[in-house]
LUMDO-985445 format. One record per residue (C-alpha): residue number from 1; x, y, z. Coordinates in steps of 0.2 Angstrom, whole numbers. Layout:
residues N
koldo nr NUM	xx X	yy Y	zz Z
...
***
This chain:
residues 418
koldo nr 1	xx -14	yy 78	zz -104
koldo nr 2	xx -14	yy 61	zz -112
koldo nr 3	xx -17	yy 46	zz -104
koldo nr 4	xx -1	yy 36	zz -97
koldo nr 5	xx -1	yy 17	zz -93
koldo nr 6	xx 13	yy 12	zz -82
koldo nr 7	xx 27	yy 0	zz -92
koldo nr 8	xx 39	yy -11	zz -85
koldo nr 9	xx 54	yy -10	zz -93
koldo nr 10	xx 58	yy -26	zz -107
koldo nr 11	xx 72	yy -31	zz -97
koldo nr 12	xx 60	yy -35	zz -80
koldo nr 13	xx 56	yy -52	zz -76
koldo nr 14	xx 49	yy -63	zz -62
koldo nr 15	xx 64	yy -75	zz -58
koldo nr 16	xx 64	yy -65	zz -42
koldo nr 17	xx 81	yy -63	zz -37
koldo nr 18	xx 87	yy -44	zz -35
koldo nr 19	xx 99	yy -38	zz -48
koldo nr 20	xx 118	yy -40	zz -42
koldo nr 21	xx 121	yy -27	zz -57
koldo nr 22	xx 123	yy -8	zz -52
koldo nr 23	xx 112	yy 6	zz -55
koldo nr 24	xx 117	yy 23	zz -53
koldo nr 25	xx 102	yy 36	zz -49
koldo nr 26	xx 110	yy 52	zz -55
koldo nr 27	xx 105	yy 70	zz -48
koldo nr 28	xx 89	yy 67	zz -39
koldo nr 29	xx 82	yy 78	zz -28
koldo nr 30	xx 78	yy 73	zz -6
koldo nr 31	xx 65	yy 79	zz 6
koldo nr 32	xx 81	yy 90	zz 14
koldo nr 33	xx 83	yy 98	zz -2
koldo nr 34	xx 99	yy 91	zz -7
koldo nr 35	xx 102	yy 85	zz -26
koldo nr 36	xx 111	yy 67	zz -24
koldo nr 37	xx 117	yy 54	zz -33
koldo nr 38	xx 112	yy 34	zz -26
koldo nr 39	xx 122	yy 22	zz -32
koldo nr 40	xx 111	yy 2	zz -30
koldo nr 41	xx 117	yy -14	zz -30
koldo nr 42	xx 113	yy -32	zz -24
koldo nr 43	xx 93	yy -25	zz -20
koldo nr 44	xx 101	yy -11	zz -7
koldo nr 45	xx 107	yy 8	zz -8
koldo nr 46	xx 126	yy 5	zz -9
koldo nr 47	xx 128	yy 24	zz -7
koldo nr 48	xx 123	yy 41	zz -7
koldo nr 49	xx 134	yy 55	zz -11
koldo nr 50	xx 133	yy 73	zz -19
koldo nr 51	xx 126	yy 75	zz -35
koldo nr 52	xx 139	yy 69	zz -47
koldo nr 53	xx 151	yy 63	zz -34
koldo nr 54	xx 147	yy 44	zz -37
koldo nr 55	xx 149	yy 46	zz -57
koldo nr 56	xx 166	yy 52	zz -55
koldo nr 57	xx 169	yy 35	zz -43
koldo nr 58	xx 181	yy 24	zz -51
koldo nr 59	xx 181	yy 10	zz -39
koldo nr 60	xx 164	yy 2	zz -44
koldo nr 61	xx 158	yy 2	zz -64
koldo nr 62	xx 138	yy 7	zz -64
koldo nr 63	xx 128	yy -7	zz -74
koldo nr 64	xx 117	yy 9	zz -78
koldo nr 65	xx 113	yy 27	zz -75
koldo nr 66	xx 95	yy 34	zz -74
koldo nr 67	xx 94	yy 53	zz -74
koldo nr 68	xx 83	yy 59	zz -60
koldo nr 69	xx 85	yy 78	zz -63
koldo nr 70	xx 70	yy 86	zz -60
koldo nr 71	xx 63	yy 71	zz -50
koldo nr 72	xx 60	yy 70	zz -29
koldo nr 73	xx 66	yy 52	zz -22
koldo nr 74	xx 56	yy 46	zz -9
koldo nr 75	xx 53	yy 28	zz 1
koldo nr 76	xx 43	yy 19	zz -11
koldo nr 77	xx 25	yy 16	zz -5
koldo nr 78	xx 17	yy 1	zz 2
koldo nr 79	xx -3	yy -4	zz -1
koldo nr 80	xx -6	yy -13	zz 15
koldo nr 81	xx -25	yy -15	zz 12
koldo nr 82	xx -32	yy -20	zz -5
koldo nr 83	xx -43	yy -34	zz -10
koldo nr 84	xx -38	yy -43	zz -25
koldo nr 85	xx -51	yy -55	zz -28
koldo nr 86	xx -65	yy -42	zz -31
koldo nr 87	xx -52	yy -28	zz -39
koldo nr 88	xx -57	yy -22	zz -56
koldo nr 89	xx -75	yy -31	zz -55
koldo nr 90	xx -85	yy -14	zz -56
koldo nr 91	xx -89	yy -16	zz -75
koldo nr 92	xx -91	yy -36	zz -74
koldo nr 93	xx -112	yy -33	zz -72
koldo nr 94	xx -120	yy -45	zz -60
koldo nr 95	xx -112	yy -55	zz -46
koldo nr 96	xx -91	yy -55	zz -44
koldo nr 97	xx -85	yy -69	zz -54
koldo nr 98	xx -73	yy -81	zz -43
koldo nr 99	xx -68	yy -91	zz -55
koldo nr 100	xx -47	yy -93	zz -52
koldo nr 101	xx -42	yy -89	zz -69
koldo nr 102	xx -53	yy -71	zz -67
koldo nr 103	xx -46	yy -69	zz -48
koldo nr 104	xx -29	yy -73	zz -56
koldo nr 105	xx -29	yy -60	zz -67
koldo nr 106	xx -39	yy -45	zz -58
koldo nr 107	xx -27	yy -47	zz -44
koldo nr 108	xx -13	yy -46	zz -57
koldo nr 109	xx -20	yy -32	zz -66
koldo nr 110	xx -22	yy -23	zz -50
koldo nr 111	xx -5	yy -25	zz -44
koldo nr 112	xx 3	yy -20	zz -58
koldo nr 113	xx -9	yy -3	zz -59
koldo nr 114	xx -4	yy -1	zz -39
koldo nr 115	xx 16	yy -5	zz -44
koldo nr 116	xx 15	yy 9	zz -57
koldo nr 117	xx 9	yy 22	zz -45
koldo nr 118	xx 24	yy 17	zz -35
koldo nr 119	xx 16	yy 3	zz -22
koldo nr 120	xx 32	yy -11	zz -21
koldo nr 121	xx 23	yy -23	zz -7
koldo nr 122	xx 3	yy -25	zz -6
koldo nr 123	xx -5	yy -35	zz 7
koldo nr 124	xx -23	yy -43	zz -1
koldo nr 125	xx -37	yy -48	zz 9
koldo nr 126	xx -46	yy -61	zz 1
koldo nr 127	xx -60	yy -71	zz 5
koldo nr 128	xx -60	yy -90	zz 11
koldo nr 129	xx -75	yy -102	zz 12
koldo nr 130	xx -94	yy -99	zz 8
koldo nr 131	xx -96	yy -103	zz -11
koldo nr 132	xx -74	yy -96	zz -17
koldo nr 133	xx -69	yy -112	zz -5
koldo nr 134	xx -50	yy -110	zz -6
koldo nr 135	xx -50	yy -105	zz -24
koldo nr 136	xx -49	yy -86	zz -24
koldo nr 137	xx -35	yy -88	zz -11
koldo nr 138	xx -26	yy -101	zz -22
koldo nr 139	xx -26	yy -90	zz -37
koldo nr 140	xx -19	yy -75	zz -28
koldo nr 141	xx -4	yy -86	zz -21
koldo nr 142	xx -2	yy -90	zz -42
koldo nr 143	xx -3	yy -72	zz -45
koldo nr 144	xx 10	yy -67	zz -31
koldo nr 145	xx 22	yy -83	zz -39
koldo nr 146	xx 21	yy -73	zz -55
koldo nr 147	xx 25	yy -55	zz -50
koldo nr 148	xx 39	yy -60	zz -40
koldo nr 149	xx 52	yy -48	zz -45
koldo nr 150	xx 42	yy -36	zz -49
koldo nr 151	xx 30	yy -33	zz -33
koldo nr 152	xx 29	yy -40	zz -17
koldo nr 153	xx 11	yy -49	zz -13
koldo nr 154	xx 4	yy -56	zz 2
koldo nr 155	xx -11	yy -61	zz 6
koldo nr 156	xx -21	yy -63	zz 20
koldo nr 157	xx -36	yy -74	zz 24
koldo nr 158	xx -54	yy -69	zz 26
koldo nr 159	xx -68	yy -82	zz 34
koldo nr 160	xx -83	yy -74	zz 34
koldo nr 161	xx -90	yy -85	zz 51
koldo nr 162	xx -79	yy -93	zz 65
koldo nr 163	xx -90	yy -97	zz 80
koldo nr 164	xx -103	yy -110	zz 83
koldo nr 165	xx -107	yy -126	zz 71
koldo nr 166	xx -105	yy -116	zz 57
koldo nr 167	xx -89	yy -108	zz 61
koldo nr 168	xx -82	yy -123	zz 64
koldo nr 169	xx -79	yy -125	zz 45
koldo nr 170	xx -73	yy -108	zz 41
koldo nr 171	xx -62	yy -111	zz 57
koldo nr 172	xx -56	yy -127	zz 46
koldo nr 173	xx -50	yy -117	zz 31
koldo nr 174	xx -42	yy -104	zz 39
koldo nr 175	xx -27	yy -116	zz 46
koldo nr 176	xx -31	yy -125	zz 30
koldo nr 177	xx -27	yy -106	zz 19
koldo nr 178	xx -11	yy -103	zz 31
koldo nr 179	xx -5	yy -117	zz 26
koldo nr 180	xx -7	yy -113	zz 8
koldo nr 181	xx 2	yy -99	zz 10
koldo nr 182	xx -9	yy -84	zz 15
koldo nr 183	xx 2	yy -77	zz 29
koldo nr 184	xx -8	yy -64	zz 38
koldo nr 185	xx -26	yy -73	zz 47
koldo nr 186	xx -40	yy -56	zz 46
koldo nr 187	xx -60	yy -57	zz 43
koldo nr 188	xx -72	yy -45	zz 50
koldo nr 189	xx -79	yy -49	zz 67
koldo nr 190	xx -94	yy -38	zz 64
koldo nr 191	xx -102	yy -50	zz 52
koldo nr 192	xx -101	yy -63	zz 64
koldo nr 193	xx -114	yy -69	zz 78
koldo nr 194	xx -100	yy -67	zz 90
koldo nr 195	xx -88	yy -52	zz 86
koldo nr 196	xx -78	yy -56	zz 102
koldo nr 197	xx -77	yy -75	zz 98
koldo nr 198	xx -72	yy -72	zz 82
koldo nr 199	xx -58	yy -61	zz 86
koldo nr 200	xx -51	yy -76	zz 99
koldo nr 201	xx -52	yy -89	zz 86
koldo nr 202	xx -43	yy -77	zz 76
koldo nr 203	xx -30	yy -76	zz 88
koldo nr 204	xx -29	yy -92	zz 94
koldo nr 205	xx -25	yy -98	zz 75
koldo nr 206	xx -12	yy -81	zz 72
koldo nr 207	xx -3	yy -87	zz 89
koldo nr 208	xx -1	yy -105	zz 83
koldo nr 209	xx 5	yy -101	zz 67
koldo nr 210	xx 15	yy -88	zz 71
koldo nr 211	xx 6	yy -76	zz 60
koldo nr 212	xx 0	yy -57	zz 59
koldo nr 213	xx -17	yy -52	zz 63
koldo nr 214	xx -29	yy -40	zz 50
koldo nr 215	xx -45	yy -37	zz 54
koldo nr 216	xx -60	yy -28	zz 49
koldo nr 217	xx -70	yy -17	zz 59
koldo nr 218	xx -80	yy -2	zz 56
koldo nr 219	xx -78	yy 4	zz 77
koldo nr 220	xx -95	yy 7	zz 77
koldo nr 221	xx -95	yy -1	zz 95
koldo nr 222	xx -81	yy 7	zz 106
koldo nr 223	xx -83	yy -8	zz 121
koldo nr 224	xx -81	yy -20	zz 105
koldo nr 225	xx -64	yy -10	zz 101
koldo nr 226	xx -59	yy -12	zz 121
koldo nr 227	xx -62	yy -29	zz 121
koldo nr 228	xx -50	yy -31	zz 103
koldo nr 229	xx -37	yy -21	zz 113
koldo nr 230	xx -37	yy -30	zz 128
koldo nr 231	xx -39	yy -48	zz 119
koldo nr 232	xx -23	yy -40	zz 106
koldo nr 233	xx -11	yy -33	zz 118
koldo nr 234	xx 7	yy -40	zz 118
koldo nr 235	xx 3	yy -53	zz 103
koldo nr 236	xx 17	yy -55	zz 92
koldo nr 237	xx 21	yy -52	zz 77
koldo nr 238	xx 7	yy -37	zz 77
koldo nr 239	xx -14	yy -35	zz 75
koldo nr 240	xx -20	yy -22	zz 64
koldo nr 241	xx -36	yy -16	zz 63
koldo nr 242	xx -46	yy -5	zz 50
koldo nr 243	xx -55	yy 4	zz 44
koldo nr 244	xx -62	yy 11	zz 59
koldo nr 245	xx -72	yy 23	zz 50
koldo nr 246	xx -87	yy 27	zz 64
koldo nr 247	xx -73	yy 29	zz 77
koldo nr 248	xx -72	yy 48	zz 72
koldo nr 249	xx -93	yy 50	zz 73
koldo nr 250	xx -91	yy 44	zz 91
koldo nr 251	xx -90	yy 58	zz 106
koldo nr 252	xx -73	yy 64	zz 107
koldo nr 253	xx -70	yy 55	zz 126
koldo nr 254	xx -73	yy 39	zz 119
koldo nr 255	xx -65	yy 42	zz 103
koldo nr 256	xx -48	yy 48	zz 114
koldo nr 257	xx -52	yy 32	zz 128
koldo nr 258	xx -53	yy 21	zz 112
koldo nr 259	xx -37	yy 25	zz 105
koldo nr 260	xx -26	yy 27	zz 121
koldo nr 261	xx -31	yy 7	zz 123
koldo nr 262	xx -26	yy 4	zz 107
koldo nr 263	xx -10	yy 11	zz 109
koldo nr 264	xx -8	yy 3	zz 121
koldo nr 265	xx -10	yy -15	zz 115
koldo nr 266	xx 1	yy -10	zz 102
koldo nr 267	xx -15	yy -13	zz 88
koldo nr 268	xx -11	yy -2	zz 71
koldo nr 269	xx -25	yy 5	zz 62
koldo nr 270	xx -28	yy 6	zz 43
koldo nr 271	xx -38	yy 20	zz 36
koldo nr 272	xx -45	yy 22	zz 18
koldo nr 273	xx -46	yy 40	zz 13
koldo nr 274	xx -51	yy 35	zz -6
koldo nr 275	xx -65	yy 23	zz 1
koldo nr 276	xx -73	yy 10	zz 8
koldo nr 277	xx -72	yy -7	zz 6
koldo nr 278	xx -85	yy -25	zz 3
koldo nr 279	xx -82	yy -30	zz 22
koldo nr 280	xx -88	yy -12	zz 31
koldo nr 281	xx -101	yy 0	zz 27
koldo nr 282	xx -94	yy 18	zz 20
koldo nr 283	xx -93	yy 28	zz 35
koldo nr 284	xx -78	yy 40	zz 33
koldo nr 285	xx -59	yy 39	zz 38
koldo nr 286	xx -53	yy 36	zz 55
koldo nr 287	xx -49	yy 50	zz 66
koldo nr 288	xx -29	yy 50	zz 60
koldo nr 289	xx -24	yy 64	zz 69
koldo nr 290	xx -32	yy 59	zz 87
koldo nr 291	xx -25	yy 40	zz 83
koldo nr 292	xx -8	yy 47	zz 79
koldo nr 293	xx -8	yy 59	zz 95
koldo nr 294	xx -13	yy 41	zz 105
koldo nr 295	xx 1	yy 36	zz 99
koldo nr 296	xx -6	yy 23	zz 87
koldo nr 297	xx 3	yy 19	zz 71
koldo nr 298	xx -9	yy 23	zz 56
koldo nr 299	xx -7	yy 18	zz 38
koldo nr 300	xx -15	yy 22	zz 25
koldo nr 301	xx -22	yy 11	zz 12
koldo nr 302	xx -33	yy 9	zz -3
koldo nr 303	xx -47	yy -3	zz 2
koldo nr 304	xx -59	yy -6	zz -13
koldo nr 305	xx -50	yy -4	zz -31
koldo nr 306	xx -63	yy -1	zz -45
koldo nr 307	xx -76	yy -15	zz -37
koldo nr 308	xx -94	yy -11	zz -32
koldo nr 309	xx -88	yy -3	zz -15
koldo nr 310	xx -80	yy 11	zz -25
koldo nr 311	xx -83	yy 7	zz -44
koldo nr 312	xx -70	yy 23	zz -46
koldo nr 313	xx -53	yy 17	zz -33
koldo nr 314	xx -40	yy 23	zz -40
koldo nr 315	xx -27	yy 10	zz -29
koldo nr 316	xx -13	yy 25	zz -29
koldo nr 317	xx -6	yy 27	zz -12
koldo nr 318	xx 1	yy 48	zz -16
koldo nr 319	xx -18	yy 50	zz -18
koldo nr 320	xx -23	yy 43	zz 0
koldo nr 321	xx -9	yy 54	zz 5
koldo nr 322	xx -15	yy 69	zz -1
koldo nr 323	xx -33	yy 67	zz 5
koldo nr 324	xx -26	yy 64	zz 23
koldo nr 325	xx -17	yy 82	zz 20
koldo nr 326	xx -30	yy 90	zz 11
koldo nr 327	xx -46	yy 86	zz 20
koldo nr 328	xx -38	yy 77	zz 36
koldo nr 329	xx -26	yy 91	zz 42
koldo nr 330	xx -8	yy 80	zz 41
koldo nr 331	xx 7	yy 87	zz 36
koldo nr 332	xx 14	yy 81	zz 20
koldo nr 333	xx 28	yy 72	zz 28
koldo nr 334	xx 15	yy 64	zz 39
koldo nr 335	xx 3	yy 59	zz 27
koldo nr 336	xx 18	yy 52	zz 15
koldo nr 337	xx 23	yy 43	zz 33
koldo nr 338	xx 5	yy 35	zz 30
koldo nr 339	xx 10	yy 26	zz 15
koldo nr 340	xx 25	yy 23	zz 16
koldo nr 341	xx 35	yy 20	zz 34
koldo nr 342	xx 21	yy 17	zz 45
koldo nr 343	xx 15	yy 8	zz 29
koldo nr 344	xx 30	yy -3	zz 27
koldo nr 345	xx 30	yy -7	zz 48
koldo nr 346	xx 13	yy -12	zz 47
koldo nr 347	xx 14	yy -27	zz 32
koldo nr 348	xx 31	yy -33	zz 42
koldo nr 349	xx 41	yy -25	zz 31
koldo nr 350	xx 60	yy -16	zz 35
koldo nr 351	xx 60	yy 3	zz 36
koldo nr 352	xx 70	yy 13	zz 20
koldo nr 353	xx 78	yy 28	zz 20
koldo nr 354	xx 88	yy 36	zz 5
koldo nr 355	xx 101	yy 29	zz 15
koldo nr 356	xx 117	yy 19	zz 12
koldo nr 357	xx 113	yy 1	zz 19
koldo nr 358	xx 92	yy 1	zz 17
koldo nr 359	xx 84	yy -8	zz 5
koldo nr 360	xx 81	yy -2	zz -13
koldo nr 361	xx 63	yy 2	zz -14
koldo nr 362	xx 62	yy 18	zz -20
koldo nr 363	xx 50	yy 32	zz -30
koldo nr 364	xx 55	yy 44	zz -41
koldo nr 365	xx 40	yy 58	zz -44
koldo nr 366	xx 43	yy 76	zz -55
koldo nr 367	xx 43	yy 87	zz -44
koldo nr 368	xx 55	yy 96	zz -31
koldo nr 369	xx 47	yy 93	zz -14
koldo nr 370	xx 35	yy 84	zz -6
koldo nr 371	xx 17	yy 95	zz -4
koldo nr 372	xx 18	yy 97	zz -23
koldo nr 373	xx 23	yy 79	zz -26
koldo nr 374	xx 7	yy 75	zz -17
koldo nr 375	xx -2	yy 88	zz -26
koldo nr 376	xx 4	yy 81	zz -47
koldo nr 377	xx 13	yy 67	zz -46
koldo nr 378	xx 10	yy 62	zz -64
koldo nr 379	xx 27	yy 58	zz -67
koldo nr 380	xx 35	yy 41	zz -56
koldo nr 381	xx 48	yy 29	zz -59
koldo nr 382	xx 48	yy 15	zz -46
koldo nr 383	xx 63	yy 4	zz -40
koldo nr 384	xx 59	yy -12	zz -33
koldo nr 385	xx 75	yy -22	zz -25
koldo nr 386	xx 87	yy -12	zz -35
koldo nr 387	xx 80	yy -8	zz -53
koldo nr 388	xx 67	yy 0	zz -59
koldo nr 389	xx 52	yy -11	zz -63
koldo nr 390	xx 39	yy 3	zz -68
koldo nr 391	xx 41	yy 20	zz -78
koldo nr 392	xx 26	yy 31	zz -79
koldo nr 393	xx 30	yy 49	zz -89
koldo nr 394	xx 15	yy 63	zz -92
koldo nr 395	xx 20	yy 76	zz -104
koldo nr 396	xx 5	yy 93	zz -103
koldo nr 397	xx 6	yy 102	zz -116
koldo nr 398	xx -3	yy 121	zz -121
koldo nr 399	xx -5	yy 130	zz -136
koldo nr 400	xx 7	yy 145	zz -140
koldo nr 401	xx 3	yy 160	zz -129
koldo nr 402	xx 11	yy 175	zz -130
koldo nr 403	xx 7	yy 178	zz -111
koldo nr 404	xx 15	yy 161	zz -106
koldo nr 405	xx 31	yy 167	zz -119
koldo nr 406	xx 30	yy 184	zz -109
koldo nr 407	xx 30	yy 178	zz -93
koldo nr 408	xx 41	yy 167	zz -95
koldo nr 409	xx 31	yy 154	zz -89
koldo nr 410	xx 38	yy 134	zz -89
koldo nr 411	xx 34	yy 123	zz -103
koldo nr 412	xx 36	yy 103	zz -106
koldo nr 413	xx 30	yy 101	zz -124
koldo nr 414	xx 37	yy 110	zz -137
koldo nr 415	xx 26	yy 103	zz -154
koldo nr 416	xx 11	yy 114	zz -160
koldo nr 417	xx -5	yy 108	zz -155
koldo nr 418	xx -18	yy 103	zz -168
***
């Protein structure tokens, strides 16, 4: 199967505003099974009707039609864990290079590759103070200025110390990066001489600033984790946590004491079923099925995307999906939820349903339902606020078989092989 590189379409641009022209997806196929027409306009789903129905609508002309025959449309996917300054460093050889033009353009680059695989909002951890300063963060905001209108890109600030003399610094910047623009305060606690009085001044700063909390934390410690969850509970807008790999090696009553109490606090918990990332040790996913019987929210993210935490990351959220059904135990639905709804709620982001009224951030994949969507989704086209800003088509093809012929077995490609 050749290789395919994901292509915005010519007429995509970052000016930002959604398209107030309509767009008429024709005969795709839903989760339920029915084949629909969606008719998108002003960045929302105007309306959903039965296949051919909206086509024969005189009462609104369609700027354009895309035909999704063969296609499933689904919620597009959210990344809510990647880290754009170190993305795409792997092959660099020798220490991450921070200058802003190289950040600039790795976080770029790995946007783009994630928004092709179908990913319309990324949240990106990146790293404040020590020797970047404020200059990785400051070249991520330069690279969310110019995807606007093509991806959604936050970014949330990382200090590596926040307690003692020395954390009164990185304490400094992180107020300093909020006000640059990074909306979501995060670090990892474990790296700090005071876990818990890192997570306060954390706090502290979120609840000043009105921001989101995302933190890292491998669980190895479960009284750490009460403490978080106790320390969390009730703050607004929301704490998220992750990856909490150990917390699945931990004895099963702790484990099960652990997550009530984070359900509790209302803390969300991000796992990374392709990976580890640079802030935790590699110790496996969390335990998504004991979280989600807890009653805690989990998404699914990428965590490191071709960096020297996992030199291989492939950044494509259908992929975490399918790990957390393949070796995990979810239901497809459930796993798809991972990335996408639960994804969405944990970045801030308004739910979507292939419903009239939800916003228009939608994924096309070939295929006709979800367990084989997961399984080979080569094929995606991705709508972002009303158009479609990415197109990604894989074409297998087999030499001439006269048992394929007799079995009447499906082909794509038609041309003779060399």
């Amino acid at each position: 199967m050749p290789d395919s590189q994901p292509q915005p379409p010519p007429s995509s641009s970052s000016s930002g505003p959604a398209d107030t022209a309509s767009l008429l997806l024709c005969g795709a196929r839903l989760t339920d099974g029915r084949t629909v027409d969606v008719r998108l306009g002003d960045g929302r789903i105007e309306a959903v009707g039965t296949a051919g129905s909206l086509a024969a609508d005189g009462t609104r002309a369609c700027g354009a039609r895309v035909d999704l025959g063969g296609y499933l449309l689904l919620p597009a996917p959210v990344e809510p864990h990647i880290h754009g300054d170190t993305a795409l460093s792997a092959d660099e050889g020798g220490p991450v290079s921070y200058d802003p033009q190289d950040v600039q353009r790795r976080t770029t680059e790995a946007a783009l590759l994630q928004l092709g695989h179908g990913a319309t909002a990324l949240r990106a951890h990146v790293r404040v103070g020590d020797v970047q300063g404020l200059g990785a963060l400051t070249a991520v905001l330069q690279a969310r200025r110019s995807l606007r209108g093509l991806t959604e890109l936050t970014a949330v600030a990382m200090p590596r110390v926040l307690t003692g003399v020395a954390g009164a610094e990185g304490l400094a910047m992180l107020r300093d990066a909020v006000k640059m623009g990074a909306s979501v305060v995060g670090g990892c606690p474990d790296l700090d001489p005071d876990p818990t009085g890192y997570v306060q001044a954390v706090l502290d700063v979120a609840a000043e600033q009105g921001c989101p909390v995302d933190l890292h934390t491998d669980g190895t410690d479960p009284a750490r984790l009460s403490r978080l969850a106790a320390m969390a509970g009730g703050l607004r807008p929301g704490v998220t946590i992750g990856p909490c790999g150990f917390l699945g090696r931990l004895p099963s009553e702790i484990a099960s004491r652990t997550a009530d109490q984070l359900a509790a606090a209302g803390v969300a918990v991000v796992c990374l079923p392709q990976g580890g990332c640079g802030g935790v040790e590699r110790r496996g996913t969390a335990p998504v099925r004991l979280l989600r019987a807890a009653g805690v929210r989990v998404a699914a993210g990428s965590g490191a995307l071709r960096d020297v935490s996992n030199p291989v990351g492939r950044g494509d959220p259908l992929e975490a999906a399918y790990l957390l059904a393949s070796r995990y135990g979810l239901r497809p639905e459930d796993a798809y939820d991972a990335v996408s709804t639960s994804a969405r709620a944990v970045v801030g982001l308004p739910e979507v349903r292939v419903e009239a009224g939800f916003p228009a951030e939608l994924l096309a994949v070939r295929g006709d339902r979800l367990d084989g969507a997961l399984s080979l989704a080569y094929s995606r086209i991705v709508v972002h606020r009303g158009r479609v800003v990415a197109r990604t088509s894989a074409v297998r093809e087999f030499c001439d078989s006269a048992v394929a012929v007799e079995l009447g077995l499906p082909r794509q490609g038609r041309g003779e092989l060399p």
